[in-house]
N, C-alpha and C positions, 0 to 999 in steps of 0.2 A: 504494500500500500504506500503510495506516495504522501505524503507529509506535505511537498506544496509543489507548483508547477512552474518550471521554469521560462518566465518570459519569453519570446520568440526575440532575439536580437531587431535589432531596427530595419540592417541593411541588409540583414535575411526577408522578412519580412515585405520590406517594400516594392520588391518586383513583382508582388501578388496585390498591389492597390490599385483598384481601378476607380478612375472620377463619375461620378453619377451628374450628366450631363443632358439639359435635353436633345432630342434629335435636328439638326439642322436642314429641316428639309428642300430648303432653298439651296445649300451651300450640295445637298445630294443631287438636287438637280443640275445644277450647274458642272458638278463635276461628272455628270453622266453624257453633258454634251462637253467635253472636253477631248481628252486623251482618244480614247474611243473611235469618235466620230472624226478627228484629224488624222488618227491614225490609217484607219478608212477610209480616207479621203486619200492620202499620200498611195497605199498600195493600191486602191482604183487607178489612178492617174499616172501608173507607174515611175513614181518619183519616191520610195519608201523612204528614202534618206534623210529629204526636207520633213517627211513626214514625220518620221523619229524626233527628228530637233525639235518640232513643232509641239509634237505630245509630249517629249518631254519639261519642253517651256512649259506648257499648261499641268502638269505635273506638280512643277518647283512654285509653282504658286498655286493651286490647291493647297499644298501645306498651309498655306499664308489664309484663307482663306476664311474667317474666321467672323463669327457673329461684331457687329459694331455698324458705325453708319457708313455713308457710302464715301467720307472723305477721310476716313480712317482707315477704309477699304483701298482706297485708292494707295495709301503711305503704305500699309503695312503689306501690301500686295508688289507697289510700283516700284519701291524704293529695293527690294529684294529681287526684283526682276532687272532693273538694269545693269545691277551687281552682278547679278547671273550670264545677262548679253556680255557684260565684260569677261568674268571667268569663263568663256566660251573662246571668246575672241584670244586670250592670251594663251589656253590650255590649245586649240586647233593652233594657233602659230608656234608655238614650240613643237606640235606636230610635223607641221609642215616644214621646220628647219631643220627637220631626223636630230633634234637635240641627242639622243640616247638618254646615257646616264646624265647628262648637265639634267635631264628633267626631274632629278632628286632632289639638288641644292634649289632648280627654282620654285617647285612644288613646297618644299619647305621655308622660303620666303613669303610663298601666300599662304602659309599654313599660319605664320606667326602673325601675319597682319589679318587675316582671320581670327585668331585666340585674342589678340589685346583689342582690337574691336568688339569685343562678345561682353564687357565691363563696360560700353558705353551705352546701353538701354536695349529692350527686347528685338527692336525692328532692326537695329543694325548687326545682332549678334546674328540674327537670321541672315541677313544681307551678306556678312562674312559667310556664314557658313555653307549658302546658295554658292558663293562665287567660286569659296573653295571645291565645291563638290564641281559643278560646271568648267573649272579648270582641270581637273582631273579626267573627267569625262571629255572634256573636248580633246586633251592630249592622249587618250587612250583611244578612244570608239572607230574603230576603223572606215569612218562614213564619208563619202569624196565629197570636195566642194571648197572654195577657199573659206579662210578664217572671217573675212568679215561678214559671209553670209551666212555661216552656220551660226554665227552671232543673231544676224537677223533673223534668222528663222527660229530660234532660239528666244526671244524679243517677241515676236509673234505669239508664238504658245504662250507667252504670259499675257500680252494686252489682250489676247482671243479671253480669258479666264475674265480679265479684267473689265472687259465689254459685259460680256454674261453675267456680274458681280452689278453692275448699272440699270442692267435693263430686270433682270430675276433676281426680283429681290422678296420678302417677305414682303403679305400685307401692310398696306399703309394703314393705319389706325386713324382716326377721324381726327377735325381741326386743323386740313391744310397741311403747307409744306413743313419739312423739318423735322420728317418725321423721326429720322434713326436721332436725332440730336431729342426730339420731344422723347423719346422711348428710354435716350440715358439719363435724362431727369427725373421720366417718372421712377426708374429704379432707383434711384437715392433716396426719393419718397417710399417705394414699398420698403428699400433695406431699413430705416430711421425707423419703419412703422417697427421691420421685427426687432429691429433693438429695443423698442420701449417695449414692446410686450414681453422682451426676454429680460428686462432689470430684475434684477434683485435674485437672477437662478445662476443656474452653472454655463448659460449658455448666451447669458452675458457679455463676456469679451470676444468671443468668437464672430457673434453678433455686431460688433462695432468693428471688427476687424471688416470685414465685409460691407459696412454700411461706408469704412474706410476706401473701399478699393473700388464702390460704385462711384461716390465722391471723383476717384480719379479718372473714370471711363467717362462720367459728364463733363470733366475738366475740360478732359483731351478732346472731346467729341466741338467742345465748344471753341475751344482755341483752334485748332483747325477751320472752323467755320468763320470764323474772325481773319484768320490766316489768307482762304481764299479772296473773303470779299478784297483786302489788302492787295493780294497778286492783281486781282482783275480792276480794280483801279473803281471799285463803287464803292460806296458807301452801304453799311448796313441797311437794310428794312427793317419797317418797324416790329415785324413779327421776331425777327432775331433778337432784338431789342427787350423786347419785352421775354424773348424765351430766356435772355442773359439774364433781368430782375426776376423772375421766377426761382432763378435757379442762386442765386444770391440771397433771395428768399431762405433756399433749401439750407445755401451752406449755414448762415445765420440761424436756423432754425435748429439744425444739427447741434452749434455748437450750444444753442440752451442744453441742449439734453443727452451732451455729454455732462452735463452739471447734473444732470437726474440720475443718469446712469452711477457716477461717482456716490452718489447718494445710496445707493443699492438697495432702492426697497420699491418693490412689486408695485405696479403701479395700475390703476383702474383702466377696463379695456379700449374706455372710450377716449386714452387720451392717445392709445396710438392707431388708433381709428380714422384720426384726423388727419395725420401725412398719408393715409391709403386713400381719402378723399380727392389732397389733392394729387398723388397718381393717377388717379382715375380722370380727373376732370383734364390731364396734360393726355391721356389716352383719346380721350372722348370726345373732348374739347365744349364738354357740358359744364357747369359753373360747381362746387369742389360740395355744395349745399351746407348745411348747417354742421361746425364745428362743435367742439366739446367747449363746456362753459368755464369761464375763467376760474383761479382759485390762487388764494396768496398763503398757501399752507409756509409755503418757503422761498427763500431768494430764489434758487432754483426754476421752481415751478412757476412763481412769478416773470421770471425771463423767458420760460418755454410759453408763457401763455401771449408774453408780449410780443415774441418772435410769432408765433400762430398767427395774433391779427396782421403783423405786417404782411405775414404772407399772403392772406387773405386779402389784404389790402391789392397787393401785386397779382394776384389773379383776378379781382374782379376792376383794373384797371383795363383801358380798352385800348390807350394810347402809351408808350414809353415817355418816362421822365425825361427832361432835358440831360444826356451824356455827362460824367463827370466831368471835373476838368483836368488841366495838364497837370500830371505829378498822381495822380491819386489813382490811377491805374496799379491792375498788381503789378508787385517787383518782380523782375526775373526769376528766374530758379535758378539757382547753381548746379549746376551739371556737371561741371569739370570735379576736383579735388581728386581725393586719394581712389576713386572710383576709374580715370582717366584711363584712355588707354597706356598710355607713358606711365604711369602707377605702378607701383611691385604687383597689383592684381591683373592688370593686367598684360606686363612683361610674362610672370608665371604662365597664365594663362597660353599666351605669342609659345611659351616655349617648349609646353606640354605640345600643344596641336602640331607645330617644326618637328618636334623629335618623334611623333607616332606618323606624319606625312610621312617624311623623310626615311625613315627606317623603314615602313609600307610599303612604298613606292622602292623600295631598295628589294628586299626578300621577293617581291613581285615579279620583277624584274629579272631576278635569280630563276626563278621557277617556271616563268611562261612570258616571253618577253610579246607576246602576241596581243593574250587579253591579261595584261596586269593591272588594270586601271581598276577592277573591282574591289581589290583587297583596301588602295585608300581612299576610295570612296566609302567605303564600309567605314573604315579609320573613320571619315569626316564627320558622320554624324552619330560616330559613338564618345567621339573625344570632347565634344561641344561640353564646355561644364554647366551650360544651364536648362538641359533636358534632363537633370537628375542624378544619382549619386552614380556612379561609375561601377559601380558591379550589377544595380538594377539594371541598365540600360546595358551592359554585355549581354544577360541571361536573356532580358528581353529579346536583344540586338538577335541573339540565336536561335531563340524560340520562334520570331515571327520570320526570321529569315528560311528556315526549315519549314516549316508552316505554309511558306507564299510558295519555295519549289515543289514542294508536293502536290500542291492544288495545281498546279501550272503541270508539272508530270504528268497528271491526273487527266486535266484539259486537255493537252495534247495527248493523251493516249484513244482518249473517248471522240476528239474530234479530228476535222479532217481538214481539207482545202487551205489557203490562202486567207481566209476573214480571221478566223478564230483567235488567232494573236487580238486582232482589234474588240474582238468578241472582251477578250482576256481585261485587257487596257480598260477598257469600260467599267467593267465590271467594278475592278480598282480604283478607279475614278470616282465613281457611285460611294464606295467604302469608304475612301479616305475621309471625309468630314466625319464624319460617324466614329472611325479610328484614333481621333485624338485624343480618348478616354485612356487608351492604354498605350504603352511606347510599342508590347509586343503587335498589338493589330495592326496598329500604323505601321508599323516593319511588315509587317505580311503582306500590306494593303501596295506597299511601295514595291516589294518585290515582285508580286504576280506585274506591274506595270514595267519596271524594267524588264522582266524578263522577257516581256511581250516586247518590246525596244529591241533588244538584243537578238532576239528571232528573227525578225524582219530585218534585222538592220546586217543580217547573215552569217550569225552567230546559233544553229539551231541545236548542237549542244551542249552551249554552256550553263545548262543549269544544275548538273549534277557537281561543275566546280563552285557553284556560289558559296556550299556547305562547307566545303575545304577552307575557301578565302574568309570566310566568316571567320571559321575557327580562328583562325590566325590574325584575322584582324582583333577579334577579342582577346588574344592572348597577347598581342603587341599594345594595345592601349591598358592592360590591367598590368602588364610589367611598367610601362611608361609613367601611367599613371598614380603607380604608387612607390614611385622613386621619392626617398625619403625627403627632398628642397621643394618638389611640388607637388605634394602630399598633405601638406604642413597646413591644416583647416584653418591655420591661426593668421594666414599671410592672405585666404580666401575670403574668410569671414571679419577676419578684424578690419580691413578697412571699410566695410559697408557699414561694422559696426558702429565706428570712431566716426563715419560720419552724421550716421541718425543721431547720435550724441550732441554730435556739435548742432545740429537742426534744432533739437531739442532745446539744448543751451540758449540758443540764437529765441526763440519763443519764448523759454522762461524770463528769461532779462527783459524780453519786449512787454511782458505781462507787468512782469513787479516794480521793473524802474519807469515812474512818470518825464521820466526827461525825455524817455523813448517817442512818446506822441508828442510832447514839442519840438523835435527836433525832424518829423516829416512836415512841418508846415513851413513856409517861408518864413525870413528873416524878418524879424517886426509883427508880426502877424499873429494869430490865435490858432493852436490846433484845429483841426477840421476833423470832427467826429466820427465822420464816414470814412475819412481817411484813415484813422486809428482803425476803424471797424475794419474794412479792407486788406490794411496789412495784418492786423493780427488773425484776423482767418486766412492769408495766405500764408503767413510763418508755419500757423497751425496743420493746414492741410499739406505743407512741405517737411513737417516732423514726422508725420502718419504718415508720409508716404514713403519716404527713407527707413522709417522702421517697418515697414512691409517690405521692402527691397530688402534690408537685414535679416528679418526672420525666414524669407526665404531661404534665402543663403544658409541661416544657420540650420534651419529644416534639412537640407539638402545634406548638411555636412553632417549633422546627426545620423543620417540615415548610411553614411559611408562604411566601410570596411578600414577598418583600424584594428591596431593591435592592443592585446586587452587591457598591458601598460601603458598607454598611451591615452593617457586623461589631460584634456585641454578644459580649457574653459566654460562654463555650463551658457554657451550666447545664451539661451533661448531665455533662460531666466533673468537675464539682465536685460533682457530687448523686452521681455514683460515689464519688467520695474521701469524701466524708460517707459512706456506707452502708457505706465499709469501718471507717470509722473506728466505728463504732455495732458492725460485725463486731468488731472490734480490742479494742473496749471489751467485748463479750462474754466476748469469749477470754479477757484479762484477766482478768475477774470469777470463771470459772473457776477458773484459777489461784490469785487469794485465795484464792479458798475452799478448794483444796489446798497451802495452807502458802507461796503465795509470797509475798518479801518487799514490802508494801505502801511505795509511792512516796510520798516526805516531800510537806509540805502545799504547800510554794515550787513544786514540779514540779508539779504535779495541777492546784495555781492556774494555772501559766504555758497549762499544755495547755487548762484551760478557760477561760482568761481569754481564749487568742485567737480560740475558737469564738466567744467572745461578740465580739469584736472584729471578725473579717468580717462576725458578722450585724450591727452596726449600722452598718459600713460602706456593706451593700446596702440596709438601711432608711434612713438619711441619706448620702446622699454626697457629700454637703460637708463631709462632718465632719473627714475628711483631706486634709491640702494634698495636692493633684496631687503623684506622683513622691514622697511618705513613705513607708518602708516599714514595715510591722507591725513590730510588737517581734519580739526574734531567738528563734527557736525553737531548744534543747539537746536532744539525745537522751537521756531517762531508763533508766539503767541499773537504775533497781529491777527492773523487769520490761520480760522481753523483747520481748512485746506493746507496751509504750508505747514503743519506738524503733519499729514499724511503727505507731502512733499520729501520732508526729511526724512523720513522714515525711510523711505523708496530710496532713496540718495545711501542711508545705510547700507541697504539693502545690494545695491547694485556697487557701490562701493567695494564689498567683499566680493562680492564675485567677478566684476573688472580684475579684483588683483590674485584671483588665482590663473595665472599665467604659467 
């Protein structure tokens, strides 16, 4: 009889997680006339070759393919596609100059500008990673035609994806244009709704982490749509106008009720009834109808109630206020720091993806100098560090790649003629949206479509080598990858960490010191209230979103394969105690603004002096003799918020310094 059972390890474990997603059945149809039907088109018209490039363009953006609106579609599709035209054009001209083996050292020069590109945000780490697969495939696939046209035909397959992305899209939802931007607003309304209904349970912070990350899909949704009107040289309408105070509404409204949430107690169902209102009414574009009645139990609740009517107020306006003025725009976001690609994260990165190219393309090379191009193409999209921990996505990598020859064996056994490749393609095509639940599907989904490529393109037995090259590419990135200097979770994770910190920091200061809001208004002049209000919800929503880019990271690196001595730093618990503390700093700010007494300047410094002192801790760690402890942290009795401030600050304190 067992006594008790032992946990299943993490990185055991997480090649068996699958995301519960709904079905995309716009993104199925779209990829049904993709691949397929070009494919089909190309071997009709006896031209397979362009055909291949073509299905394959529209391939490498299906991956991209991905629910949002249609100018988000355009970035996260267009920008990974001309990356792709490129890695096309440079991988076919090192074909076409019989480089031989030089195509080692230059494969692993795009390998490294691939990796230290994959630390500067999700669309360009794709964009790397497209170019690099598309340079390796242009220099391997033996398909005639010069470089810059297999580029273009190449180019094509993705604008074909990206045409059908414009025109097949999901139901438009009532109330006129804008709809995918109206659709990521009302999600911020239903997420806020489930965070009020989940205060005061276990499901809680989960809740606002999500209510967090909708917040940033309407950000982006919206800044993009600002972006274009910009390019084309108009000026906003008034409907964008007013979809932008709606959604200023939201943020303002959110940040009351991160002050409810910090309060942790269960809250009546009608008060989060009232953002599913107005969801409904940005759906519908019917009027939000009668909200929950006001109530002054608490500061809190008093600012959620006040934040209510203004929104109220903004939805049943019919015209946009006159635009702010100059200066009182958000402030940029810092995007460069220790995240950069020039960064130790993502040099590391540059040098992991060089030495699994390179060495790839080397063994390849040794073994089959014909078709060697699969073993680092496999490399490419197993070494990428941010599809997941590196031993899930080997297992994966091999399961769905067995998986996709077998059916493709299968299909070619049972069928016959000249179509059935395209038959193949389709089918895959179909799958992929649906496939990004699991890495292993999507590798299956990906392989039946190559192999269908490689058929036609006069390759008709190479699918019993893909298993071979698999093997070995997964054996070449888990030796690579767990080489003890780029291994090291502390040089992956600490700088996303070190910098949600300083976000952090950058808010708390803005919150507790008043000199902060005199010093965004001009010389001689009186703060502008809206101007404070502005920036301290953009500081706000730039701390949550740094520490979701951290917790990722650190999720990821939890889930790793390490050795059992080999105990690093608990991130996740300190990327907790940060997000309360950013919660903490919320509630607070509330409070100022309902007459509570604001903490002298000595306190506010101590509090943010030692945010700033763990982050350069985890940025330099020599800076502290072993075994110093931080300066001593006091409870501030100005407000009651800032003794569960310090707390947090203890809290994360020790565990910043177990290093």
């Amino acid at each position: 009889m067992l006594r008790h059972r032992r946990a299943v390890p993490a990185w055991l474990a997480h090649p068996f997680r699958w995301q519960r997603l709904p079905v995309p059945w716009a993104a199925v149809a779209r990829g049904t006339l993709c691949a397929g039907p070009l494919l089909a088109a190309g071997i009709a018209t006896g031209h397979p070759a362009p055909g291949v490039l073509i299905a394959l363009g529209s391939m490498l953006a299906g991956v991209n393919d991905r629910p949002g609106t249609r100018r988000t579609g355009i970035v996260h599709i267009g920008l990974p596609a001309l990356a792709s035209a490129l890695g096309m054009l440079l991988g076919a001209s090192l074909r076409g100059a019989d480089a031989g083996w030089w195509v080692v050292p230059a494969l692993s020069a795009v390998g490294f500008v691939s990796g230290a590109g994959s630390v500067a945000g999700p669309v360009r780490s794709t964009a790397g990673m497209q170019m690099l697969a598309a340079t390796v495939l242009g220099a391997g696939m033996p398909l005639p035609g010069a470089p810059w046209a297999k580029a273009l035909y190449l180019l094509a397959g993705c604008l074909w994806l990206l045409l059908l992305r414009l025109v097949l899209r999901s139901p438009r939802p009532a109330g006129g244009p804008l709809s995918g931007e109206r659709a990521a607003v009302a999600t911020v309304f239903d997420a806020l709704a489930d965070a009020l209904a989940a205060a005061g349970g276990p499901g809680a912070e989960p809740a606002r982490r999500r209510l967090t990350a909708a917040l940033d899909r309407a950000d982006e949704a919206l800044r993009l749509r600002r972006l274009t009107s910009r390019l084309l040289g108009r000026p906003a309408r008034p409907e964008e106008l007013l979809l932008a105070e709606r959604f200023a509404a939201a943020t303002a409204l959110c940040e009351a009720s991160v002050a409810l949430l910090w309060e942790a107690r269960p809250l009546p169902p009608r008060v989060a009834e009232s953002p599913r209102r107005f969801a409904e009414a940005l759906r519908t574009g019917r009027p939000p109808g009668r909200l929950s009645a006001p109530e002054r139990s608490s500061a809190a609740r008093g600012a959620f109630d006040h934040a209510l009517l203004d929104a109220a107020v903004a939805f049943d306006r019919e015209r946009p206020v006159p635009p702010p003025a100059a200066g009182t725009d958000t402030p940029p976001e810092r995007t460069a720091g220790p995240r950069g690609a020039l960064g130790p994260a993502g040099r590391d990165y540059g040098l992991r993806v060089a030495l699994c190219i390179g060495a790839s393309a080397a063994v390849a090379l040794l073994l089959r100098a014909d078709h060697w191009y699969w073993l680092p193409a496999t490399v490419t999209f197993l070494v990428k560090p941010d599809l997941g921990p590196l031993f899930s996505r080997t297992v994966n990598r091999f399961a769905g790649t067995a998986a996709g020859v077998l059916v493709f064996g299968a299909a070619g056994a049972l069928l016959s003629g000249s179509w059935w490749p395209a038959l193949m393609a389709g089918a895959g095509g179909a799958l992929l949206p649906f496939a990004t639940r699991h890495f292993a599907l999507q590798t299956g989904a990906i392989t039946v479509m190559v192999l269908s490529f490689v058929y036609v393109g006069g390759a008709p037995q190479a699918a019993p080598e893909r298993i071979v090259d698999t093997s070995l590419a997964c054996g070449i990135v888990l030796v690579v990858g767990h080489l003890p200097h780029l291994s090291d979770p502390r040089r992956r994770v600490g700088p996303r960490v070190t910098e949600a910190l300083r976000s952090t920091e950058r808010f708390l200061r803005y919150v507790l010191e008043p000199r902060t809001a005199a010093a965004t208004a001009p010389p001689g002049a009186a703060a502008d209230p809206a101007a404070v209000a502005t920036r301290r919800l953009a500081l706000r929503r730039a701390a949550y979103r740094t520490l979701a880019q951290a917790r990722g990271a650190a999720e990821t690196a939890a889930a790793e394969f390490r050795p059992a001595r080999d105990h690093g730093p608990d991130w996740l618990t300190a990327i907790t105690a940060a997000e309360r503390i950013v919660d903490a700093a919320t509630a607070c700010a509330v409070r100022l603004d309902h007459g509570a007494r604001r903490p002298g300047p000595a306190e506010a410094e101590r509090l943010c002096q030692a945010l700033s002192a763990m982050a350069d801790a985890l940025e330099t760690p020599g800076r502290r003799p072993p075994g110093t402890p931080p300066p001593e942290l006091r409870p501030v009795p100005d407000c009651a918020t800032l003794t569960d401030v310090a707390a947090e600050l203890e809290r994360l304190r020790g565990y910043a310094g177990a290093r």
